[in-house]
C-alpha distance (Angstrom), angle and dihedral (degrees) to the residues before:
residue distance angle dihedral
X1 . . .
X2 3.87 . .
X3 3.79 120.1 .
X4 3.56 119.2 -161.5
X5 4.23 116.2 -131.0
X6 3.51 115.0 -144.9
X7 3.69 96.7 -165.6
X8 3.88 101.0 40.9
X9 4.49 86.1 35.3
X10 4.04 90.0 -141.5
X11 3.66 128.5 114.0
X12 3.96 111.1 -123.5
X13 3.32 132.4 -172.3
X14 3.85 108.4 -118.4
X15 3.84 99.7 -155.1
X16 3.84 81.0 55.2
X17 3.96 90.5 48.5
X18 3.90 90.4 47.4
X19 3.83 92.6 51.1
X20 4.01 97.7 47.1
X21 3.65 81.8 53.3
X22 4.06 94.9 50.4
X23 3.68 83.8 44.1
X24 3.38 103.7 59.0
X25 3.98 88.1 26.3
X26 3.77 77.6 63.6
X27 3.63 90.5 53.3
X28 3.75 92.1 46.3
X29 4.19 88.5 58.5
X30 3.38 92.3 48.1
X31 3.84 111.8 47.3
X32 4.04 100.0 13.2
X33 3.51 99.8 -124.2
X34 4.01 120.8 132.1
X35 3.87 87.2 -114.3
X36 4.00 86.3 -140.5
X37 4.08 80.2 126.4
X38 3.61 98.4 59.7
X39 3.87 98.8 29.4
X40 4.29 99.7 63.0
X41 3.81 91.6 45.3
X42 3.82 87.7 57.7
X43 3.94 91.0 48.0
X44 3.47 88.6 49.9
X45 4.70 84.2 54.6
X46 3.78 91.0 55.1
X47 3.94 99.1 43.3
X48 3.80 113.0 -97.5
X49 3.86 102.3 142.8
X50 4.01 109.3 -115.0
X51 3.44 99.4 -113.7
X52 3.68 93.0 55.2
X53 3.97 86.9 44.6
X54 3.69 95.4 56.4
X55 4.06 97.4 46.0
X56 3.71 93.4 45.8
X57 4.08 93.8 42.1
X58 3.99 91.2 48.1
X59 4.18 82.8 51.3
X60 4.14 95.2 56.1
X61 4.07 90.2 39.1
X62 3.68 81.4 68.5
X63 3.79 100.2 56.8
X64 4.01 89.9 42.9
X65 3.44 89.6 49.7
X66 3.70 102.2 48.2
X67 3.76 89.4 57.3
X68 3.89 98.7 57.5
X69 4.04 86.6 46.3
X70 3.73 90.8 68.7
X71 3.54 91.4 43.9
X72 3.66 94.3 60.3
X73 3.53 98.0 35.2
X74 3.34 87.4 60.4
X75 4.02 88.9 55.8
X76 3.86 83.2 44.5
X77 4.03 91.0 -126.4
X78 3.85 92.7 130.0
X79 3.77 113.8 103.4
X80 3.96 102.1 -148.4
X81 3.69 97.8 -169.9
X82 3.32 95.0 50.5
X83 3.60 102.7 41.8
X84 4.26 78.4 48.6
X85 3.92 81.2 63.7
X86 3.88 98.4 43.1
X87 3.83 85.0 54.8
X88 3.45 107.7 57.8
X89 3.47 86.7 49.6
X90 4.00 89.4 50.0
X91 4.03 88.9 51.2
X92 3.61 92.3 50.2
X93 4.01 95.1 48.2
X94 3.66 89.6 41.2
X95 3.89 92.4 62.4
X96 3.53 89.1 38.7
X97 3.48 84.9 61.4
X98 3.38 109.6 48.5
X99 3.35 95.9 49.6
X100 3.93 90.1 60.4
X101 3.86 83.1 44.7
X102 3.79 100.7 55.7
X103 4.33 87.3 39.6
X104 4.36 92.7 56.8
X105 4.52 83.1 37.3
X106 3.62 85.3 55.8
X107 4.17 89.4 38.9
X108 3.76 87.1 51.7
X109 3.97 84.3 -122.9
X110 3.56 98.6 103.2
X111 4.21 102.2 93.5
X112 4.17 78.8 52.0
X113 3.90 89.5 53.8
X114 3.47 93.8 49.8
X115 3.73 101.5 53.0
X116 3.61 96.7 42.5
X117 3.90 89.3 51.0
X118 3.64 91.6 57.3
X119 3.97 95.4 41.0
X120 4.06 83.8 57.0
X121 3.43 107.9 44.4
X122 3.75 94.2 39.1
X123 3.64 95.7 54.7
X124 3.60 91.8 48.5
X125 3.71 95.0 40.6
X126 3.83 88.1 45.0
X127 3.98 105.0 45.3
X128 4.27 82.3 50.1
X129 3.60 89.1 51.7
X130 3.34 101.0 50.1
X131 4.10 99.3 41.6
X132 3.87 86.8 49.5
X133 4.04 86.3 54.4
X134 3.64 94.2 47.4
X135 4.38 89.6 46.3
X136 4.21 79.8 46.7
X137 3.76 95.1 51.7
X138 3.84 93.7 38.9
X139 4.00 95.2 48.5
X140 3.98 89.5 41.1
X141 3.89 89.8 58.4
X142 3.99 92.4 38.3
X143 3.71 89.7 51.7
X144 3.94 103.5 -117.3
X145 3.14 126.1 148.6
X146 4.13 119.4 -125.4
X147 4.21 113.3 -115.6
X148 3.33 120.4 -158.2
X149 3.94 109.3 -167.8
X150 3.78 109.5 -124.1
X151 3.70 102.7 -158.1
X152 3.85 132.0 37.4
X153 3.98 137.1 135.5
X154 3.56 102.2 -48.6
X155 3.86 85.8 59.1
X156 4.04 78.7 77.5
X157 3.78 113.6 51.3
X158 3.77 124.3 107.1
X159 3.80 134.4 -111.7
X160 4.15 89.7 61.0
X161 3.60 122.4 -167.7
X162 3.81 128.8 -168.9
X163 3.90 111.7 -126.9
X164 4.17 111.2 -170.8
X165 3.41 107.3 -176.0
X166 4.40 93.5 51.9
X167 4.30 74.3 36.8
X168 4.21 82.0 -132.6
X169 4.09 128.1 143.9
X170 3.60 94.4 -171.0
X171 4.02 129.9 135.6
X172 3.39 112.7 -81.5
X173 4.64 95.1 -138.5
X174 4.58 92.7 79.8
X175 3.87 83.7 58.1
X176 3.91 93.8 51.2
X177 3.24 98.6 39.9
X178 4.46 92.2 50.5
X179 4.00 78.6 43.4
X180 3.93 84.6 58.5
X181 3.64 96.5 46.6
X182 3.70 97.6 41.7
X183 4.07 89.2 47.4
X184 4.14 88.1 49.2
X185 3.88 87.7 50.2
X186 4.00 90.3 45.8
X187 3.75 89.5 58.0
X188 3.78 109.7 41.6
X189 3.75 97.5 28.3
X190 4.13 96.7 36.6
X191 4.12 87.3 -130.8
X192 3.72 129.5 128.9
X193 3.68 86.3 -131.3
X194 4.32 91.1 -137.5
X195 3.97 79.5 126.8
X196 4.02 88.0 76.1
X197 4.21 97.0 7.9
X198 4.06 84.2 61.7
X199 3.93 96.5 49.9
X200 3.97 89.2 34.3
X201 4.53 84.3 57.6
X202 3.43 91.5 53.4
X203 3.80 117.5 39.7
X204 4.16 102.3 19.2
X205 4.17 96.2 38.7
X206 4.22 92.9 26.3
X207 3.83 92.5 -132.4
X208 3.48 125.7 166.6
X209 4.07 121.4 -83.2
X210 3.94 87.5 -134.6
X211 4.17 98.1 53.2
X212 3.89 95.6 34.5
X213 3.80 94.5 82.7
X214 3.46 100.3 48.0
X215 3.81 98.8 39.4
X216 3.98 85.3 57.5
X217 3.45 97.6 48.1
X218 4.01 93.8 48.8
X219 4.29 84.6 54.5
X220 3.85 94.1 44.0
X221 3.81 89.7 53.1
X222 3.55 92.3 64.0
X223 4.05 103.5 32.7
X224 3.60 90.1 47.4
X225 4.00 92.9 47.9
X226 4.04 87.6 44.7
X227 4.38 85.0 50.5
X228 3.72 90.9 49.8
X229 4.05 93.5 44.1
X230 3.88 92.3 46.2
X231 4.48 91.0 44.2
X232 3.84 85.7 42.0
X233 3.70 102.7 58.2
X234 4.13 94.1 26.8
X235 3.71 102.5 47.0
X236 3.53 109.8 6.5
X237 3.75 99.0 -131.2
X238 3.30 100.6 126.1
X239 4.31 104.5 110.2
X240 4.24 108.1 -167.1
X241 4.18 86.0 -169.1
X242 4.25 92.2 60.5
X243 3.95 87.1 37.4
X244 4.00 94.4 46.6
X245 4.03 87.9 49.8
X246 4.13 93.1 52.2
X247 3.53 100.0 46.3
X248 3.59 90.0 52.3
X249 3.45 93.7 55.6
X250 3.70 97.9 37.4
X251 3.40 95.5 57.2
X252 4.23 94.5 54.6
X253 3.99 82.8 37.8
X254 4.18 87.2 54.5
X255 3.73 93.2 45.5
X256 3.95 89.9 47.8
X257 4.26 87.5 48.8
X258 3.82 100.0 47.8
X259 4.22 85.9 56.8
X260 3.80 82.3 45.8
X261 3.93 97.5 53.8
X262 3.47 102.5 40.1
X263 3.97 81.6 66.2
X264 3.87 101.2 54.6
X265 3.89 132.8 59.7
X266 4.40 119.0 -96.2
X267 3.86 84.3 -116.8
X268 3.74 104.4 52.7
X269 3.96 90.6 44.1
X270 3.70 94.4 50.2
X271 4.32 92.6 43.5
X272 4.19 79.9 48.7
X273 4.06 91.4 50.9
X274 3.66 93.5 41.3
X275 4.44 91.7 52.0
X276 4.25 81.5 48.7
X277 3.83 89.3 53.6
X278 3.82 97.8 43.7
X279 4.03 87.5 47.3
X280 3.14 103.8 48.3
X281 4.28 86.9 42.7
X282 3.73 88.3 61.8
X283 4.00 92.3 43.8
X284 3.57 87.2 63.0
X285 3.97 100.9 43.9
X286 3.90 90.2 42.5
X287 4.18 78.0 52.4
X288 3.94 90.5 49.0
X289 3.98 90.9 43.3
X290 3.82 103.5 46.1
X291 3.45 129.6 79.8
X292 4.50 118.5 -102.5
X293 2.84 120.4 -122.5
X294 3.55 88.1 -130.5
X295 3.45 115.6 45.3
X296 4.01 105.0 -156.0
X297 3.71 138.7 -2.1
X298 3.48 137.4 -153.2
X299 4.09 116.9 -116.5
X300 3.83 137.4 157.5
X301 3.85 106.9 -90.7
X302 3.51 116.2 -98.0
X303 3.69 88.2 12.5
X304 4.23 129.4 121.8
């Protein structure tokens, strides 16, 4: 059953649409991650161009998002001043970012951009992932007990601000500035960036495990919504049919995942997220390395 996309101007199949978002909807369940990450790369494997890939990902991040705020604000673990901070931060590195996307989509340069963004932060992102599992495993079996070190440099800065709920006195310029790079990475990569915000909450501004999700999802709402405004109305990549499809599916994949996860140990589903990062990493290097079959196409200038 093939579906024609206006925006992206592919035929897709939408069975196949529907089960890449269960898939990584499954993912989502299982390892609570926006699955943003994941999801573009394998747009990119069945032909949507990357620039409509990013806009339209950034677009269903939102709705996923959105639900999983009222969850936790329900549990009150959502820290609203700081996610307050996070945002402008993620506003001003959104804009930042679009602007640099529109200038390499007008270069021609920007599908290049794209790809090469994801092959570097997911090999960084998943080499730490999976040596962190593998020190988790080995001091879980050894007996040790993980430290987390309360108190470092950014403990020092200026311009401090007391936040109650994360139960934190710490200066309010580290969460603009990982508000910046998250908002940067929301617009040129079409990710909610909770892949390095998460991490970034915990170890760099020592917040608490049990605030951290919810905190980042309340920022990403917004920053991602802002990305898909700015992409929608500047480059008109933004395709409602391909979103529509992978929300639908995400959102049976999630409920499928969450069963999943409750079943399996934090260790052994972050060593099995870090082997999908690294693999799908190398797909698209070995996909920047080797020789198309094609070797040029003809497009409008300036176009997607």
């Amino acid at each position: 059953m093939l579906i024609y996309l206006p925006i992206a101007e592919v035929s897709v199949n939408a069975f196949l649409l529907l089960g890449l978002g269960g898939a990584v909807g499954v993912l989502s369940g299982m390892f609570g991650v926006g699955g943003g990450f994941l999801m573009t790369p394998l747009l990119f494997f069945i032909g949507i161009p990357p620039a409509v890939a990013v806009a339209t990902e950034a677009n269903q991040i939102v709705a996923s998002s959105f639900s999983g705020v009222l969850a936790h604000l329900r549990r009150k673990t959502v820290d609203l001043r700081m996610g307050t901070v996070l945002l402008i931060g993620g506003l001003i590195g959104a804009a930042l970012g679009v602007v640099v996307f529109n200038y390499l989509k007008s270069l021609g340069q920007v599908d290049l951009l794209v790809k090469l963004c994801y092959v570097v932060f997911l090999g960084i992102i998943g080499s730490m992932m999976f040596i962190e599992s593998l020190r988790a495993i080995r001091n879980t079996r050894s007996g040790i007990a993980p430290k987390r070190k309360k108190h470092n440099w950014i403990h020092g800065l200026p311009f401090k601000m007391r936040f109650r709920t994360s139960g934190l006195y710490i200066s309010v310029i580290p969460p603009v500035i990982v508000g910046v790079c998250v908002g940067i990475l929301a617009a040129i990569m079409g990710v909610g960036g909770g892949f390095i915000m998460v991490p970034a909450m915990i170890y760099l501004l020592g917040m608490p495990t049990k605030v951290v999700v919810g905190t980042s999802l309340f920022q990403i709402i917004f920053v991602t919504g802002f990305t898909t405004m700015l992409h929608a109305t500047t480059n008109y990549t933004v395709d409602v049919a391909l979103a529509v499809l992978l929300l639908v599916g995400g959102v049976i994949g999630a409920q499928i995942g969450t069963r999943i996860g409750t079943k399996m140990k934090a260790e052994q589903l972050r060593i099995l997220l870090a082997m999908m990062v690294i693999a799908v990493c190398v797909k698209l290097g070995l996909d920047l390395l080797i020789m198309p079959s094609e070797l040029y196409s003809l497009g409008e200038s300036g176009g997607h």
